[in-house]
N, C-alpha and C positions, 0 to 999 in steps of 0.2 A: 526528329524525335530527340526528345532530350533524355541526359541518362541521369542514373543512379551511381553506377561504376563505371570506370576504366579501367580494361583490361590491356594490359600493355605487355609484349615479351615476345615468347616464341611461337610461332606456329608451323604444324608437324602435319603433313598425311602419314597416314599408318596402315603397315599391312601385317596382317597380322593371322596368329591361324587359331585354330581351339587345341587342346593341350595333346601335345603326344608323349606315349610311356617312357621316350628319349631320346639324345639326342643320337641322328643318324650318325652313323660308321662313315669313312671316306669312301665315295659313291655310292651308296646306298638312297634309297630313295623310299621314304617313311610316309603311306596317304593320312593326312587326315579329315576329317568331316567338311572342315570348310577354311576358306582362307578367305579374307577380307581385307577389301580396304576403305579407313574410315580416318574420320576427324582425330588427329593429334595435337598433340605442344600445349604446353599449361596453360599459357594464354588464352587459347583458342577453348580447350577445353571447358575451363571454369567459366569463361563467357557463357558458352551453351549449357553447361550447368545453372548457371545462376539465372538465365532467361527460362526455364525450365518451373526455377522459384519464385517465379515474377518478378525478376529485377530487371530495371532499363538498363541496357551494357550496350556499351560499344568497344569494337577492338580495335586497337593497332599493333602493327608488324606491317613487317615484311616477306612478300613471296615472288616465287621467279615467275617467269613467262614459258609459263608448261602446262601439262596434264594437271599435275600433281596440287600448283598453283589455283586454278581453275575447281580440284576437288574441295578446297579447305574452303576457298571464298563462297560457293555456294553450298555448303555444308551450313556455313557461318551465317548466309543467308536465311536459305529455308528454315532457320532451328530461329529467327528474330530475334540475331544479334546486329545491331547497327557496324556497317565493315567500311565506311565511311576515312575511317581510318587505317586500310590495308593500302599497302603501297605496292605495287610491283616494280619488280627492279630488270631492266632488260638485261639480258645475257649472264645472269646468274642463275641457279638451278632453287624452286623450291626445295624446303628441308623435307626427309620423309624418314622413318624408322621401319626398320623391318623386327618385328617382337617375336621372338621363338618362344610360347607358350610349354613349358615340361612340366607333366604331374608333378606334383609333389616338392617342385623346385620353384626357386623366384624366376624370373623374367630373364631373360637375355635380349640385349639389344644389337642392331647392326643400326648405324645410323649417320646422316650427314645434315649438316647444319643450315648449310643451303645459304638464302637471304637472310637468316636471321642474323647473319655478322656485322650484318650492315643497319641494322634498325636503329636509329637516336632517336633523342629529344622533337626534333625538328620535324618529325615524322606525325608525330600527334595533333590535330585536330587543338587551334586556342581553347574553342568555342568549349569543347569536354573538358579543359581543365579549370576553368569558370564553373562547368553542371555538377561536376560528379562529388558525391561523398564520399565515397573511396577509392582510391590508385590503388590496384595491384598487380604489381611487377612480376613476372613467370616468368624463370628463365634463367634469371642473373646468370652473369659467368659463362652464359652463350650467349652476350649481348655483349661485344668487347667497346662499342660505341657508345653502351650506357655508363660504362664506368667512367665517369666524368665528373669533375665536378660541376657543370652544370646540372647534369642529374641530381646532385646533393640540393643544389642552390633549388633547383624545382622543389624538390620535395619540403625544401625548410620552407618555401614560397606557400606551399598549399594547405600546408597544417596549422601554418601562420594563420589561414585562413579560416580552419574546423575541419578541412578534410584528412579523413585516416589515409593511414599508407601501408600497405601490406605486401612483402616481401617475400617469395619462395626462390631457391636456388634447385643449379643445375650444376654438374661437376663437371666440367669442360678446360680446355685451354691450359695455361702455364699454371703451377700450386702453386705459386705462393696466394693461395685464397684469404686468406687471414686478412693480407693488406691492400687486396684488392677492395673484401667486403667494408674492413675498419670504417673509411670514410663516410659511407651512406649507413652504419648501426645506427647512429644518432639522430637521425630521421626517420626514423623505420617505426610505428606504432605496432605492427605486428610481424615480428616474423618467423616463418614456418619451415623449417629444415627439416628432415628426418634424419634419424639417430646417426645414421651411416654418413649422412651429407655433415652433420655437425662433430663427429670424430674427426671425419678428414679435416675439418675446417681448424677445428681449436687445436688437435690432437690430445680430446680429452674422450675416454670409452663411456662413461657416465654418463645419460643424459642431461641430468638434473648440475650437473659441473658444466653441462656444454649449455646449458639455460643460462647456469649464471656467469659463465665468460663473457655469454652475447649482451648479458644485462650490464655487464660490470664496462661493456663497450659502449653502451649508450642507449640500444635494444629497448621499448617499453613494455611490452608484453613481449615474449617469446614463449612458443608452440612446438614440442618437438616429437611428429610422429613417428610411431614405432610398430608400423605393422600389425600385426596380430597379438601384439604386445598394448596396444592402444595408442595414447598420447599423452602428454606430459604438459602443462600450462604452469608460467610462473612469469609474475606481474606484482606492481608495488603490493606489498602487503599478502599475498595469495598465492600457494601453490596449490596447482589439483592435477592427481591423475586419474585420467580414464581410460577402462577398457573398452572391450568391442561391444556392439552388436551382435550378435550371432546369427550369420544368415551362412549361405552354400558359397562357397568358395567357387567361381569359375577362373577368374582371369582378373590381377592387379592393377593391370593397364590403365591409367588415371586414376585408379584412386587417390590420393594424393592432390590430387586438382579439384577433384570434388570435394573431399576433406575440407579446400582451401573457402569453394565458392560453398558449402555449408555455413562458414566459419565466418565468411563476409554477410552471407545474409542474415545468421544470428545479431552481426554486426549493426547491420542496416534497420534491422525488429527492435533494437534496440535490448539485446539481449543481454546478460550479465555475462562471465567469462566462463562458467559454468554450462549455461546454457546457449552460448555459442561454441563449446564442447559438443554439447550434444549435437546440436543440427551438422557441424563438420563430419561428425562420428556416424550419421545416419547416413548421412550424404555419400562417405567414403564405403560404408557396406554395401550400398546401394548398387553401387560401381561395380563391385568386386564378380558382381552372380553376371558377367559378361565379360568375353573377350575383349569387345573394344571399350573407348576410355570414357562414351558416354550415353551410349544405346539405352542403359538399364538403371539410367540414376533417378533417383526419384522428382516428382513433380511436388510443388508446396506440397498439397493438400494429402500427396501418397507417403510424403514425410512426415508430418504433422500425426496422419495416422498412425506411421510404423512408430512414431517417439509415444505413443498413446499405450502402446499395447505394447513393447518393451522398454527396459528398464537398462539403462549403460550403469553401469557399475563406477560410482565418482568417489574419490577416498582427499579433503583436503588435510593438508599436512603442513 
């Protein structure tokens, strides 16, 4: 099969539960409805997102030689994303999160990185960096092997070419993030942080300052989501914010990834930056009415619908 995307980074199993009213007391022991374990890591995720919108994807990462290993790959299978590029690594642990869902509160995580320490360059399939129209990286920052300058020299290679490159981070490892990310802004056509990930990064509170530090780094477009607050886009000549969707709140867990694999098929439609706004913004509500990161995301045609029949709120400025 040949693709459309590469998805490249981390991959997560996830156990996860549906929300309870708090967090337990010490020994206490809190039931709730159900707990699950399902497909995580941005990578992984937006892959099966975007095979969902009809895009050819194929993933690479890496995972151990376990249970956990075993869940993602045929997770990654069944859902018709090409895994052609999963690598297992003997006697390391896959990565997995345990997500404490709280009414009314964000997310809490417990989590370990597993193989994904180890994923480079070298790992990817030639043949997908020849197919794809767009590279997108999930992960940064728990990839301490991508921080490389051949990772730079790839990416300048492929744009060189016509292929986009899109960049999400993860907040991991040693801070000085600034000068880990500096190097690869420059090659980066899209990148997608959320407000929190882009204070830590610049230490600037503003979104719209933390857009244009990544811009003023080299960054072509930069996307910066804000939750329930929406998202922020700003690109030569163009800023636009949008809000949400409005659908039922269950559980955050990927959204963010969906947001991502939205915002690449907007990409791939050949959509303007407006309206690959929208399909990331539909993609990430979608997400939201489920505990896990991608049970409840929509398919093209349930998206295409739901962007039919509401209206996101876009204000350019």
């Amino acid at each position: 099969m040949e693709i459309d995307c590469l998805c490249m980074g981390i991959l997560f199993a996830d156990v996860t539960c549906t929300p309870i009213p708090r967090v337990p007391n010490e020994g206490e022991l809190i039931v709730v409805e159900q707990i699950q374990l399902a497909l995580g890591g941005c990578a992984s995720n937006t892959a099966l997102d975007l095979v969902k919108l009809g895009v050819r994807v194929g993933v690479s990462g890496c995972v151990g030689e376990d249970a956990f290993g075993r869940v993602i790959v045929e997770a990654l299978e069944k859902g018709g994303v090409d895994t052609r590029g999963v690598h297992t690594i003997p006697g390391k642990p896959s990565a997995c999160t345990m997500i404490i869902n709280v009414q009314g509160q964000d997310r809490r995580f417990i989590s370990t990185p597993g193989a994904n320490t180890l994923f480079a360059v070298d790992h990817v399939p030639g043949e997908w960096l020849q197919q794809a129209k767009v590279i997108y990286v999930g992960g940064y920052f728990m990839l301490p092997k991508l921080e490389t300058e051949e990772t730079v020299e790839l990416f300048r290679r492929v744009r060189a070419a016509g292929v986009k490159t899109v960049v999400d981070v993860v907040l991991f490892g040693p801070e000085n993030y600034w000068d880990r990310l500096a190097p690869l802004l420059p090659e980066i056509d899209v990148f997608v942080p959320n407000d929190h990930e882009g204070a830590v990064i610049t230490g600037l509170k503003d979104p719209l300052d933390q857009a244009n530090r990544f811009r003023d780094a080299g960054a072509k477009t930069v996307v910066i989501t804000m939750g329930s607050r929406g998202s922020l886009l700003v690109t030569d000549g163009l800023r636009v914010r949008a809000g949400v969707y409005p659908v039922e709140f269950v559980g955050g867990a990927g959204s963010g990834d969906a947001f991502d694999a939205g915002f690449i098929a907007g990409m791939l439609a050949g959509e303007d930056p407006a309206g690959c706004l929208r399909w990331g913004s539909a993609l990430g509500a979608s997400c939201v009415r489920s505990i896990t990161t991608t049970d409840s995301v929509f398919t093209g045609p349930e998206a295409e619908q739901f962007m039919r029949e509401k209206e996101l709120p876009l204000e350019v400025f």
